[in-house]
Backbone as CSV, one residue per row, in Angstrom:
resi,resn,N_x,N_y,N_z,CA_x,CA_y,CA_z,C_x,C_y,C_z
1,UNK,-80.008,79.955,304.529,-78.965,79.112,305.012,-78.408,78.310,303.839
2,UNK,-76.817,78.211,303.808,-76.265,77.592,302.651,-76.327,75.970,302.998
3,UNK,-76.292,75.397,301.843,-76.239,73.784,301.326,-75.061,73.173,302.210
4,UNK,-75.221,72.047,302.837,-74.052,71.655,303.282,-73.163,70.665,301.270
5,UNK,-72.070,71.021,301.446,-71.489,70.389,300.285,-71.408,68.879,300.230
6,UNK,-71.131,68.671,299.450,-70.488,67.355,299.383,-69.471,66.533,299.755
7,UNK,-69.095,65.608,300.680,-67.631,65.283,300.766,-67.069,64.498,299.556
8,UNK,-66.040,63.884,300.738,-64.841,63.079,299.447,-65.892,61.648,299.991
9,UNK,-66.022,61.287,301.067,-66.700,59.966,301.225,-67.997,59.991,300.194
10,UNK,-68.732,61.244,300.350,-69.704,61.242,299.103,-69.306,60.729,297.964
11,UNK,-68.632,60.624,297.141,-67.765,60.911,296.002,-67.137,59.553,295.915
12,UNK,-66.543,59.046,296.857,-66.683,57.502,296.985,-67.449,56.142,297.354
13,UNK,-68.366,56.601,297.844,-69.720,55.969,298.111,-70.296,56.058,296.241
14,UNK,-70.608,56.974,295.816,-71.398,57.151,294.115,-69.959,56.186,293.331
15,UNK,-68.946,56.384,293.261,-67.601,55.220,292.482,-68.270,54.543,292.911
16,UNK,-68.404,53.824,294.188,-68.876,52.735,294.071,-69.707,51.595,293.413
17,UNK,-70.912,52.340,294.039,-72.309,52.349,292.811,-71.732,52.217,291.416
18,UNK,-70.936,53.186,290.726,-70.731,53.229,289.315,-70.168,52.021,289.127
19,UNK,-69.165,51.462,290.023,-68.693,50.277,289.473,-69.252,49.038,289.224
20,UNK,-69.974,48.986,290.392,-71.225,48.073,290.556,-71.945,47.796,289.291
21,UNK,-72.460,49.211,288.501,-72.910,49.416,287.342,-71.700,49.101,286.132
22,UNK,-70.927,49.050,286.713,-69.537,48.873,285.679,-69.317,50.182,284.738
23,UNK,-69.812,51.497,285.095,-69.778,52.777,284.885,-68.588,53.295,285.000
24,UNK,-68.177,54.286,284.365,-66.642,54.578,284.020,-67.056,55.877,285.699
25,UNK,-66.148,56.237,286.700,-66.439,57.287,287.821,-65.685,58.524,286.544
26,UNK,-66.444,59.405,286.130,-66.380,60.396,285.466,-67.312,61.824,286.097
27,UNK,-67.005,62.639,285.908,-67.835,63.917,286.780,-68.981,63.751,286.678
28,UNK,-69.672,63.514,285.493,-71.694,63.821,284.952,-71.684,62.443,285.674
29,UNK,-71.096,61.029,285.951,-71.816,59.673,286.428,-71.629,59.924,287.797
30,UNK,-70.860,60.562,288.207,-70.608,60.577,289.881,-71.957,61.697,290.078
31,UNK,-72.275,62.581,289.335,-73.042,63.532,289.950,-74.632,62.996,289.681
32,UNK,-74.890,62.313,288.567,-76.363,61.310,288.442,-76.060,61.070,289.850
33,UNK,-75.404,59.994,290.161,-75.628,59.692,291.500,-75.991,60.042,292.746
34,UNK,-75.106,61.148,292.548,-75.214,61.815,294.036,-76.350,62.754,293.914
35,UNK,-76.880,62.921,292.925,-78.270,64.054,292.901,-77.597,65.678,292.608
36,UNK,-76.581,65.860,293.253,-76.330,67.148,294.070,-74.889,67.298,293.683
37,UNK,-74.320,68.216,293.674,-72.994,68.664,293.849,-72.564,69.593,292.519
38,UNK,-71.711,70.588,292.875,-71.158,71.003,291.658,-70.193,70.555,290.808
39,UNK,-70.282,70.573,289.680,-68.693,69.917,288.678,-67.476,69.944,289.470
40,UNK,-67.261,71.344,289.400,-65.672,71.615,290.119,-65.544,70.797,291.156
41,UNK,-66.150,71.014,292.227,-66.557,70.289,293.564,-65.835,68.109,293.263
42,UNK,-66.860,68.130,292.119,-66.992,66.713,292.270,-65.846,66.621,291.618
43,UNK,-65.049,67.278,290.469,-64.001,66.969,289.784,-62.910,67.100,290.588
44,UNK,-62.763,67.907,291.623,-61.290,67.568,292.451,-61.542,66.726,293.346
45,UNK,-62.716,66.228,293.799,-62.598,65.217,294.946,-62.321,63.719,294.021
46,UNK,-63.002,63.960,292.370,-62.924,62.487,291.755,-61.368,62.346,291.391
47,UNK,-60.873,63.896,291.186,-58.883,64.082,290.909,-58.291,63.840,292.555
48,UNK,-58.767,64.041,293.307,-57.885,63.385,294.673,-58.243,61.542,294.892
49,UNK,-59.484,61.192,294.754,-59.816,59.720,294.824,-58.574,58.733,293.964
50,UNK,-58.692,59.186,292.561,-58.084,58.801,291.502,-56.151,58.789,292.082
51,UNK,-56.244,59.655,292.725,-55.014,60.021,293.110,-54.402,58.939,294.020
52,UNK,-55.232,58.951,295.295,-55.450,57.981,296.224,-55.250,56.660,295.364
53,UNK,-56.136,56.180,294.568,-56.363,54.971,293.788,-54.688,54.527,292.666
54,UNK,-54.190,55.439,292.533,-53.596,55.407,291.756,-53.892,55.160,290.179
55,UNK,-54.727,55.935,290.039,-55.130,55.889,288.706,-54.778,56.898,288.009
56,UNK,-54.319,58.342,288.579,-54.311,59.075,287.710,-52.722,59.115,286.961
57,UNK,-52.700,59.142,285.424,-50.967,58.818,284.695,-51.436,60.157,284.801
58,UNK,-49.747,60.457,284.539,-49.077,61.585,284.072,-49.423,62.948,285.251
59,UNK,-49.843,62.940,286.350,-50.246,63.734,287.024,-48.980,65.144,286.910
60,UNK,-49.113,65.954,286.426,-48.027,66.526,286.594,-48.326,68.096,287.102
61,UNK,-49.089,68.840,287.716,-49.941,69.611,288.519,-49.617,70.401,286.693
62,UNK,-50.516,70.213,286.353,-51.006,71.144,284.926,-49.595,71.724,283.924
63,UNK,-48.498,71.001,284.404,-47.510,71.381,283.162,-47.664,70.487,282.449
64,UNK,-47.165,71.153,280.875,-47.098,70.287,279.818,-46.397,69.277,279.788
65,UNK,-46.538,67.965,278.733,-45.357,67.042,278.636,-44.167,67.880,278.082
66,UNK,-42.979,67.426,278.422,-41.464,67.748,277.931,-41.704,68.155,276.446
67,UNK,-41.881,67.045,275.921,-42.413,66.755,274.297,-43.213,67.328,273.762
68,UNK,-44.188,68.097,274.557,-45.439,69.180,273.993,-44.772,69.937,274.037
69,UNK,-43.810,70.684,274.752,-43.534,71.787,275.483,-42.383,72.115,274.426
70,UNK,-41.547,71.642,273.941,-40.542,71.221,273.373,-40.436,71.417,271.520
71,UNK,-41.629,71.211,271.311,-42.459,71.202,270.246,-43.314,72.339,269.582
72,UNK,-43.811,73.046,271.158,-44.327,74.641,271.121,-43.176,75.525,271.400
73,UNK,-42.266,75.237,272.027,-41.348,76.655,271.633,-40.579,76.310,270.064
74,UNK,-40.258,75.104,269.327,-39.351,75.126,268.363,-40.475,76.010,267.547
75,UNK,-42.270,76.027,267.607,-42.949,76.223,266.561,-42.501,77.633,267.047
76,UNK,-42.571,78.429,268.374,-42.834,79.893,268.438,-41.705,80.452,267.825
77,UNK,-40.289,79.556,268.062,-38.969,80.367,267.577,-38.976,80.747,266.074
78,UNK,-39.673,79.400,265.145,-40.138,79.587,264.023,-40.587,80.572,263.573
79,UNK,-41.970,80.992,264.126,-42.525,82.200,263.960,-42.249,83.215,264.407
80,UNK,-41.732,83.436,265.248,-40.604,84.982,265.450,-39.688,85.417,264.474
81,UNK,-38.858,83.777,263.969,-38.020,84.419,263.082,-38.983,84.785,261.526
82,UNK,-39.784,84.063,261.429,-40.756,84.434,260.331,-41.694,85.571,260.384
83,UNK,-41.741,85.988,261.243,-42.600,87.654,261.510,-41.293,88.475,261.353
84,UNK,-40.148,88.196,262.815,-38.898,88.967,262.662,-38.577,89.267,261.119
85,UNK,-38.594,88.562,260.273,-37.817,88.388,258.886,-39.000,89.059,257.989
86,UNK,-40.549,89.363,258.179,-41.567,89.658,257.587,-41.358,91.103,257.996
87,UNK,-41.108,91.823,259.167,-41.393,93.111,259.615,-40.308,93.643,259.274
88,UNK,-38.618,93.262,258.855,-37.786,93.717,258.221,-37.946,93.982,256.773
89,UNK,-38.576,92.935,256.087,-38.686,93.309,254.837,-39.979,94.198,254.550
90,UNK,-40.846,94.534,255.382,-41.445,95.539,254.993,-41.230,96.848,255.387
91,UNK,-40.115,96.951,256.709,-39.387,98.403,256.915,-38.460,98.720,255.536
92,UNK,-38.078,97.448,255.501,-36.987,98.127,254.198,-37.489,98.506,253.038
93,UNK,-38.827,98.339,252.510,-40.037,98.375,251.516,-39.804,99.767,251.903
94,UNK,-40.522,100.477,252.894,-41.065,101.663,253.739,-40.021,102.481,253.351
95,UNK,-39.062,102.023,254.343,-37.329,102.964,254.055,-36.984,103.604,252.620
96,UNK,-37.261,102.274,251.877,-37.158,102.440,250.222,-38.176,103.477,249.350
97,UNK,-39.572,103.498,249.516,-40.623,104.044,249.243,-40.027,105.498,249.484
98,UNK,-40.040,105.501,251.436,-40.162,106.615,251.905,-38.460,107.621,251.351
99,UNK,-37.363,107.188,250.953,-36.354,107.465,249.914,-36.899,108.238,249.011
100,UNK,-37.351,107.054,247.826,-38.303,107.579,246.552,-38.546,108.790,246.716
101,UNK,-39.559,109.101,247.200,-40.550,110.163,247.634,-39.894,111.215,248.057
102,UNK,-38.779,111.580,248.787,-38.048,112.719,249.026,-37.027,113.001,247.958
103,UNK,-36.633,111.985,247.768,-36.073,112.458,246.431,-36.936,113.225,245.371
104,UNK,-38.280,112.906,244.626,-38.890,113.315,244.113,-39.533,114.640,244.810
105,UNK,-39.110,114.959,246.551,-39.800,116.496,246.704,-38.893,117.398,246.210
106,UNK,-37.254,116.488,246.585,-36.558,117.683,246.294,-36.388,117.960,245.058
107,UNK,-36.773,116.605,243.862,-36.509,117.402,242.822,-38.045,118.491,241.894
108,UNK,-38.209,118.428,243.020,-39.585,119.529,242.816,-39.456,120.539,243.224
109,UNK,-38.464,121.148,244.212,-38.223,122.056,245.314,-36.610,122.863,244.104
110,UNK,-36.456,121.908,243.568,-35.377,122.454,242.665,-35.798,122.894,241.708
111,UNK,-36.939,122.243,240.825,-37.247,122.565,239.970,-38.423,123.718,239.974
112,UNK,-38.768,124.132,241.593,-39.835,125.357,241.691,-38.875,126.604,241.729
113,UNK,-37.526,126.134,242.509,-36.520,126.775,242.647,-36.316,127.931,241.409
114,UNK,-35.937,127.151,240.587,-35.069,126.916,239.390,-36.188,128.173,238.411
């Protein structure tokens, strides 16, 4: 037979305690407390409490800030054009080489000719 889980009143009953203790409610202090529970478990009920409480800034369901975000595409455009501009100059290397080299069959093909 499975474990009954943990609730959200669980989870606020242990804040409590922590505060009492003047303990920061963080996942590992909520779970000392409660004996029992899994991370995940305790981390979305301590991300809905917080929620409730109004504590949590920036809640933004897992997108980046504007400014992070903003910051990682100027770097990726960067590096596209810096690979883009790296993989041209080594086709044209290739192109050039691979030139060379036929030139030099045919003048072998002339000169077996010949």
């Amino acid at each position: 037979m499975g474990r009954i889980g943990i609730s959200y009143q669980d989870v606020a009953t242990a804040i409590l305690k922590l505060q009492e203790q003047s303990k920061p409610p963080t996942v590992d202090n909520v779970r000392e407390v409660l004996k029992t529970g899994s991370k995940s478990t305790i981390a979305r009920l301590l991300r809905e409490w917080k929620q409730q409480h109004g504590l949590l800034k920036n809640h933004n369901d897992g997108n980046l800030p504007t400014e992070l975000m903003g910051m990682i595409k100027e770097f990726w455009l960067k590096l596209q054009n810096k690979t883009d501009g790296s993989a041209d100059n080594h086709q044209q290397e290739y192109d050039a080489t691979l030139h060379g080299i036929q030139q030099q069959l045919n003048q072998y093909k002339a000169k077996d000719a010949a």
